[in-house]
C-alpha positions in Angstrom: 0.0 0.0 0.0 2.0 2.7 -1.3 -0.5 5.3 -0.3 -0.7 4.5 3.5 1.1 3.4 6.4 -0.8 -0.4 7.3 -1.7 0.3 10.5 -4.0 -2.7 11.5 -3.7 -6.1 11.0 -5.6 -9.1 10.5 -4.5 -13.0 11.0 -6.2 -15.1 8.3 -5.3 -19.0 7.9 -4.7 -18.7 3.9 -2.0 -15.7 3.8 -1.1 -15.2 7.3 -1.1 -11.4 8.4 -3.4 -9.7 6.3 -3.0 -5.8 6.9 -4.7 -2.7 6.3 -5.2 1.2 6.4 -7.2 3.5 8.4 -9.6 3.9 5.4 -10.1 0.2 4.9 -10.5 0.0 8.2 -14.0 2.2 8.1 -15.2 0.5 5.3 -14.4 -3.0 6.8 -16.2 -1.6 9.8 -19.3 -0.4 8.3 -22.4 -2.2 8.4 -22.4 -3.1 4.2 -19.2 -4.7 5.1 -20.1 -6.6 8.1 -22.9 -8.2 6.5 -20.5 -10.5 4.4 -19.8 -12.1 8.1 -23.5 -13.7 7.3 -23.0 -14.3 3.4 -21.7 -18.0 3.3 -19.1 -18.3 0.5 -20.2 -21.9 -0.7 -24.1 -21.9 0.3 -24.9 -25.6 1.2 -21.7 -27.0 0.9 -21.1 -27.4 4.3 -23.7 -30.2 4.1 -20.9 -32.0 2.3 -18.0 -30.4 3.4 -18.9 -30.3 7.5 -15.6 -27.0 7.7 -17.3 -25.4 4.9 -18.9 -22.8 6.8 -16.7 -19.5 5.9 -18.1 -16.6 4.6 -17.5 -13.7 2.0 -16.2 -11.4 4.5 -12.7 -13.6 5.1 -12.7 -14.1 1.2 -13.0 -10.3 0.5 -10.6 -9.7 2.8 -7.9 -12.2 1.4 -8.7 -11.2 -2.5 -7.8 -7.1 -0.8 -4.6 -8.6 0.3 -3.9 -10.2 -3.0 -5.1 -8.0 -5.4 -2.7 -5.2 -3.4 0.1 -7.8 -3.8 -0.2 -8.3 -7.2 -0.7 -4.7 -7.7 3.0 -3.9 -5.7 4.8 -6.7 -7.4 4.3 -5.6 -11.1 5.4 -1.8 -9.8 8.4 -2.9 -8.3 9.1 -5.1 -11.5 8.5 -2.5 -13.9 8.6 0.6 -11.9 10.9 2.4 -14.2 8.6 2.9 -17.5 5.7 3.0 -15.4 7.2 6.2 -14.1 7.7 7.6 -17.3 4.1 7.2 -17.8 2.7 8.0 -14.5 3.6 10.3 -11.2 4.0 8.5 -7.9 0.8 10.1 -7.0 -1.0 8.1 -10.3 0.6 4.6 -8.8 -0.5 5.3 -4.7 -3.9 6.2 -6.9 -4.3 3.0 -9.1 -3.1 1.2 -5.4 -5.8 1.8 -3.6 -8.4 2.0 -6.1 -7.2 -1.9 -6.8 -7.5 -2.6 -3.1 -11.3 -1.0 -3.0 -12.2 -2.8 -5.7 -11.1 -6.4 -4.5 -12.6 -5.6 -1.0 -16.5 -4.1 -2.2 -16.0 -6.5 -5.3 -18.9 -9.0 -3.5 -20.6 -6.8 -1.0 -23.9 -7.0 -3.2 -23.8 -11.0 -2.8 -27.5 -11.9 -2.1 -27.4 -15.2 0.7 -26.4 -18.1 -0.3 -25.1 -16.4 -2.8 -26.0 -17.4 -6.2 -29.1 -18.9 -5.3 -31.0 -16.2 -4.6 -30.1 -14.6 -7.6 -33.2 -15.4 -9.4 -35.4 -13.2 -6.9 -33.3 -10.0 -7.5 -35.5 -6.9 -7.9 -35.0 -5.1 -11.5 -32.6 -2.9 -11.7 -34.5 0.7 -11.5 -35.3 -0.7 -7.7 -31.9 0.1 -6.6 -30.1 3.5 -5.6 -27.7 3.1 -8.9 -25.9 5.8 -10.4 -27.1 5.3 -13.8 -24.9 8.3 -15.1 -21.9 6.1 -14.9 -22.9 3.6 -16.9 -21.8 3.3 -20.4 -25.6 0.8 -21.5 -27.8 0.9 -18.7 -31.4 -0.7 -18.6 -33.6 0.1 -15.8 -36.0 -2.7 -16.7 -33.1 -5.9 -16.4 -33.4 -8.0 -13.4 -30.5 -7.0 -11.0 -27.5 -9.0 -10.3 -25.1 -9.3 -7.5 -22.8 -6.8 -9.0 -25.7 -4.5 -9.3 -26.3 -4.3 -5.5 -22.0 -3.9 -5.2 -22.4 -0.9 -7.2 -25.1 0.8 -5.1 -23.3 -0.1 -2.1 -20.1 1.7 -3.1 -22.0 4.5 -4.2 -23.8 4.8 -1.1 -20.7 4.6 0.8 -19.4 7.7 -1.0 -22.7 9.7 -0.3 -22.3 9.5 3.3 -21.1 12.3 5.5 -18.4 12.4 5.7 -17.7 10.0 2.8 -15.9 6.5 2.8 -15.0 6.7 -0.9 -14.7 9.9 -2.4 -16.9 10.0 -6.2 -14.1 9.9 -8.2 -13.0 7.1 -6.1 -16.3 4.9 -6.4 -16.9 5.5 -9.9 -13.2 3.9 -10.4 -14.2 1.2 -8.3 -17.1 0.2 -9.9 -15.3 0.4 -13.1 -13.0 -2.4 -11.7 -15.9 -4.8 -10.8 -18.4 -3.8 -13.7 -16.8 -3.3 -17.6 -20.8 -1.9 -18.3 -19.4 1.3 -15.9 -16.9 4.1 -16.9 -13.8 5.4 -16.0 -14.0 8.9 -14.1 -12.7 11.7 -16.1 -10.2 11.7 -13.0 -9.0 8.7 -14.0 -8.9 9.5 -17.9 -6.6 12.9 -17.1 -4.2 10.1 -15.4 -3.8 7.7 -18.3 -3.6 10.3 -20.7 -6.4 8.9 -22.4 -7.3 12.4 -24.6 -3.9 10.8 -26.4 -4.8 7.5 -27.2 -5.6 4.3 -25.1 -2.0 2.5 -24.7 -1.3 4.2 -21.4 -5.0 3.1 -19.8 -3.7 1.1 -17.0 -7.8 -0.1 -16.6 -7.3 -3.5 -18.5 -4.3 -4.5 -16.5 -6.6 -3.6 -12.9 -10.0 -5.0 -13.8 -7.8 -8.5 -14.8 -6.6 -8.3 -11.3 -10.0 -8.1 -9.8 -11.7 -10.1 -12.6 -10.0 -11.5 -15.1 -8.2 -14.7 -15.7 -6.1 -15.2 -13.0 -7.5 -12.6 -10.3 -7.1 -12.2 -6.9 -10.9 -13.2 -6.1 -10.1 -17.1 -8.5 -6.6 -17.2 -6.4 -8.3 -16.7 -3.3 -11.4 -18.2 -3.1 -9.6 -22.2 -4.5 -7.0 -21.7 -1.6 -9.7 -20.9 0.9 -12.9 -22.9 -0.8 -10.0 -26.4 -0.5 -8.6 -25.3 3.1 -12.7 -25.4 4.5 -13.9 -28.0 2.7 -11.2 -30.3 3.7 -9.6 -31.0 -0.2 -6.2 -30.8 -2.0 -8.3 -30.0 -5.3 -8.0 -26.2 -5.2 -4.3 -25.6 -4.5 -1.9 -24.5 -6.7 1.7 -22.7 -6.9 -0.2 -19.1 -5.8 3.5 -17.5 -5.0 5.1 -18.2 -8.3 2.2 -17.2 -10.5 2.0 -14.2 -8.5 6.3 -13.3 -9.0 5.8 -14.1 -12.8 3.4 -11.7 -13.1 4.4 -8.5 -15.1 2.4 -6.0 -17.7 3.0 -4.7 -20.9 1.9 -1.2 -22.8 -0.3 -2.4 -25.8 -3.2 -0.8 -28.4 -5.7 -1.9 -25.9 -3.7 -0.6 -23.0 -1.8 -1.9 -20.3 -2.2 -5.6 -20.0 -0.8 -8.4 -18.5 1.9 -10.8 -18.7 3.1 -13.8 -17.1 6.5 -15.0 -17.3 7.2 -18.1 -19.9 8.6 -20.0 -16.6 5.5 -19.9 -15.3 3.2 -21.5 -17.8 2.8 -25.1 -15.9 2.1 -23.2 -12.9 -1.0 -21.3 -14.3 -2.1 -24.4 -16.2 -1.8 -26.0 -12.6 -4.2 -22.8 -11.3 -6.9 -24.3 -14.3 -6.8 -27.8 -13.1 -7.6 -26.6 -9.7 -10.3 -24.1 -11.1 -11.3 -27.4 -13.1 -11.2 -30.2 -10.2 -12.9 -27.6 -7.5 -16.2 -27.1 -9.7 -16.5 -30.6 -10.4 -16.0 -32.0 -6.8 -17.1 -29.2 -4.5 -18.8 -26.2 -6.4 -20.9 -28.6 -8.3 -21.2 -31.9 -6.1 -24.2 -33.8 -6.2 -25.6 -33.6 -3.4 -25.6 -29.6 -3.3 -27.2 -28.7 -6.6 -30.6 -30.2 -5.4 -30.4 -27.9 -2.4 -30.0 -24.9 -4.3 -33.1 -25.5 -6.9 -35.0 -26.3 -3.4 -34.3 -22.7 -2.2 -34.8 -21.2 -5.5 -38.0 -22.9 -5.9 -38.9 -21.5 -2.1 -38.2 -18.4 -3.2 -40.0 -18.3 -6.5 -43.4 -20.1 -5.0 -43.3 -17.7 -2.0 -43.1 -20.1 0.6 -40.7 -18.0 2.5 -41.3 -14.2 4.2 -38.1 -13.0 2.1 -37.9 -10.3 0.0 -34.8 -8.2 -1.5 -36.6 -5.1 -2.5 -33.9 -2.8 -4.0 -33.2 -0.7 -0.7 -30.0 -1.0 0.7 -31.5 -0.9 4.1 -33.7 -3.9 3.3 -30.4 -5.5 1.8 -28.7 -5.0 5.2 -31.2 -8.1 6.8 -30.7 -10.1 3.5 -28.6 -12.5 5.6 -28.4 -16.1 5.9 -29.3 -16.5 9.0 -32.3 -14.5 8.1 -33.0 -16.7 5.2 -32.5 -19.9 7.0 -34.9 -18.4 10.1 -38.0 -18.0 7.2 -37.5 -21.6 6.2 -37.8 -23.1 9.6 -40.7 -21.0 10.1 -42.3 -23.1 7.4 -40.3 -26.5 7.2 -43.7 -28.2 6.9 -44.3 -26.3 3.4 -42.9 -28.4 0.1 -39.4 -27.1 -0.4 -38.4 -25.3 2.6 -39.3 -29.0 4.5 -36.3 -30.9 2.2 -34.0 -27.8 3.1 -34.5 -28.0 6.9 -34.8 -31.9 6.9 -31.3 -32.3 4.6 -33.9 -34.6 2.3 -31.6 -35.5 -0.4 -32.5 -36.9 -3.5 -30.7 -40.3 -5.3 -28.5 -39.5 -7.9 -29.4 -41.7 -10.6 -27.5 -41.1 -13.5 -24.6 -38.1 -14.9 -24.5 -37.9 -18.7 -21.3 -37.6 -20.3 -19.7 -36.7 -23.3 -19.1 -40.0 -24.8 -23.0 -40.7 -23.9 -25.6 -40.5 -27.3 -26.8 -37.6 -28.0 -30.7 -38.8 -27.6 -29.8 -41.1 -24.4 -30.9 -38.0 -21.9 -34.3 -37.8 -23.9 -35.1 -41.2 -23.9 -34.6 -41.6 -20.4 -36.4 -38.8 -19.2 -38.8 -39.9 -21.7 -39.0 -43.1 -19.9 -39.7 -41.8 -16.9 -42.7 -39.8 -17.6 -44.1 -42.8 -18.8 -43.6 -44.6 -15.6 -45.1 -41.9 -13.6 -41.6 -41.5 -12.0 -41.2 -38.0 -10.6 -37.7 -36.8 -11.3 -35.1 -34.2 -11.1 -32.8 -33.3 -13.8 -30.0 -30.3 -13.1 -27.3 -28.8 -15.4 -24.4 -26.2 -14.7 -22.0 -25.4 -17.0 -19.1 -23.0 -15.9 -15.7 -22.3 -18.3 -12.7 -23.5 -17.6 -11.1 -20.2 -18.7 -12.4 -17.7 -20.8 -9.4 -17.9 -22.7 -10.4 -21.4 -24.1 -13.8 -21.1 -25.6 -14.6 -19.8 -28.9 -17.8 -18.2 -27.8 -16.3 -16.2 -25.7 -13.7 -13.6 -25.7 -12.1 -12.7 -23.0 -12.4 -8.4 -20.7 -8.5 -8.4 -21.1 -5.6 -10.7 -23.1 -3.5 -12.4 -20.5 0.0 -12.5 -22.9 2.8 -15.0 -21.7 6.4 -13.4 -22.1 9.1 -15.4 -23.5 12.5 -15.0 -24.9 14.4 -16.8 -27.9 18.0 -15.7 -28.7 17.9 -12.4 -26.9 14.4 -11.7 -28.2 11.5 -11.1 -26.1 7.8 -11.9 -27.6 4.6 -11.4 -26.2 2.3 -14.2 -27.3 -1.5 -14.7 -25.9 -1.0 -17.6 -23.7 -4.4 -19.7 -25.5 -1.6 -20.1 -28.3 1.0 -21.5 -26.6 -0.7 -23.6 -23.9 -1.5 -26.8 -24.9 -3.7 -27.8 -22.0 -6.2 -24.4 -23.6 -5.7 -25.7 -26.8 -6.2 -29.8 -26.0 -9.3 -29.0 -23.5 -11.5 -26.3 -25.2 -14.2 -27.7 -22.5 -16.4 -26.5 -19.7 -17.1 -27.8 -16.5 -20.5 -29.2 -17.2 -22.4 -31.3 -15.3 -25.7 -33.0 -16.1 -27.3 -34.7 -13.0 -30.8 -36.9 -13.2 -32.2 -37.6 -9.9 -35.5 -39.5 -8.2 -37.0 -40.0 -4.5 -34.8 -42.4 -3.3 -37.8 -44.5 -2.5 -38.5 -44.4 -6.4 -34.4 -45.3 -7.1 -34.5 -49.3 -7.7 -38.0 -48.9 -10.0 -36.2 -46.1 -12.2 -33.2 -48.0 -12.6 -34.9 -50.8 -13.7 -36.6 -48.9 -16.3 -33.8 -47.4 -17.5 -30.8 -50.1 -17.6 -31.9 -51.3 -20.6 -31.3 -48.0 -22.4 -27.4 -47.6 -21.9 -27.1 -51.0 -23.1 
């Protein structure tokens, strides 16, 4: 933090002394902020995972630390053409705008996070300021980074203010690409000149790219809670080879040719975490119960768009309205852990009309059933549908020669496994399980 003297400190079981400066400390002490104490990080898991019980407010913290970290190595690496581009004053800037970002980056997470992201309010609910935005539409349902943005907004309308505007329109910049740069932030990078001194790509990767500080964070912690080796990876060498470049688009970053098996590493992690805990079978059920809750109204819950309601959006709020009707349809298999029988997960090597048939199969039987799909990227970088918010270009060197290549080009676990992490789950009563499979053995013969 090249902006303040770290006056407080914080012991955290994934980095060790976390610390901070007297202006995170009021933001880490306001009530927005102290709310992630109630925000599980992986909802149900801990139904699985018995230690899987953290919550955003550790995460945020740790993806702060990292995202600073980050931020401080690539100065100190290329501090001396950074300096041609930018006053000391720019960099302490840029620092604790980075920092901002990767602490309020999930202060709008509903509880349980993603689940209740289906009974957001629209967006013209919330306290947003829609001047910042570069498309905004009023009438969209809201998401999670939504309620982040009116949070940091609100934080710099207080009096006195947390954030100054300047400050939270950067921030939000970080977290959101739909928002816009201030014109504070624009006079710093020179931007009237051209766009290859905007230091914004290189930042928003940090908090939300392909290798961020949020990913590095949350597989180190999700894997020390839940009790698994699946998340971890070599976090302090990825972080060394990390260094930045001035390009067209700006200034992106780079990661050192030395350190290409170590990022492919990060992606099996990403990779084996979504498939064993993120997405395990027993958790997915748990999650359409509470959505279904939610939708039928089953539940006195409602997220209404004021950040004063949003304050009580809690878990232990949540969990409260479903124990005050666990004799109702879904909120009864949430309180009673009711768990349904996995009966079959189609692959890829499966025939195409196999899921069809089955499901067919079971309507015909009068079986009732449950079928549930996620799919989540492996890496933006490796699917053609996608492009990614900022190239990630790996630095190498051939007989004195350095080249900057995008890394999908040179890695060959990107190229080999242009894949998701997709999971198709089909699930009955368990009382219903030896019937169905009856019924269905004979079609995956």
């Amino acid at each position: 933090m090249s902006n303040a003297f770290p006056v407080y400190e914080s012991r955290c079981p994934i980095h060790g002394t976390i610390s901070f400066n007297e202006r995170e400390k009021r933001i880490i002490d306001h009530p927005f902020y102290q709310r992630l104490r109630h925000i599980s990080q992986l909802g149900f898991a801990n139904y699985v995972y018995t230690g899987a019980t953290h919550s955003r407010f550790g995460h945020s913290l740790g993806v702060m630390h990292l995202a600073g970290k980050i931020f401080d190595r690539i100065v100190a690496l290329e501090r001396d053409w950074l300096l041609d581009i930018f006053t000391p004053d720019d960099i302490a800037y840029f620092s604790q705008v980075v920092r901002f970002a990767a602490l309020l980056h999930d202060t709008g997470h509903p509880p349980f996070s993603h689940s209740c992201e289906a009974v957001l309010p629209f967006k013209k609910s919330l306290p947003l300021p829609t001047d910042w935005y570069m498309s905004f539409d009023a009438e969209e349902q809201a998401t999670h980074e939504d309620f982040s943005i009116a949070i940091i907004y609100a934080l710099a309308c207080e009096s006195p203010p947390l954030l100054s505007m300047t400050e939270a329109q950067d921030v939000c910049a970080l977290i959101d690409s739909k928002v816009d740069v201030s014109q504070e932030w624009k006079q710093r990078c020179k931007l009237d000149k051209g766009n290859d001194k905007n230091i914004l790509p290189l930042l928003r990767h940090t908090i939300s790219g392909e290798m961020d500080a949020d990913r590095m964070d949350y597989l180190h912690r999700d894997s020390y809670y839940a009790g698994v080796n699946y998340g971890k990876f070599d976090m302090d060498h990825l972080i060394r080879a990390l260094s930045c470049v001035q390009t067209e688009q700006g200034i992106v970053p780079v990661l050192n040719h030395n350190a290409l098996h170590a990022y492919e590493g990060f992606l099996f992690a990403r990779l084996h975490m979504f498939l064993q805990v993120y997405l395990h079978k027993t958790l997915l059920p748990f999650d359409y119960y509470l959505q279904q809750s939610l939708l039928e109204h089953e539940i006195d819950f409602t997220i209404t768009g004021t950040l004063e309601n949003f304050l009580m959006a809690r878990n232990d709020k949540l969990l409260s309205s479903l124990f005050e009707v666990k004799e109702k349809k879904w909120a009864s298999r949430i309180v009673q852990r009711k768990t349904l029988k996995r009966l079959f997960q189609f692959e890829h090597y499966h025939r195409p009309e196999l899921k069809q048939q089955m499901l067919e199969a079971l309507q015909h039987s009068k079986i009732q059933y449950l079928f549930l799909q996620s799919t989540n990227y492996l890496s933006m970088l490796s699917s053609e549908q996608q492009s990614p918010k900022v190239p990630l270009l790996l630095k190498n060197q051939i007989l004195g020669k350095v080249q900057y290549l995008p890394i999908q080009e040179v890695s060959l676990l990107l190229g080999q496994y242009r894949q998701t992490a997709d999971v198709q789950y089909l699930y009955c009563e368990r009382e219903d399980y030896q019937r169905a499979c009856e019924i269905l053995v004979p079609l995956i013969k």
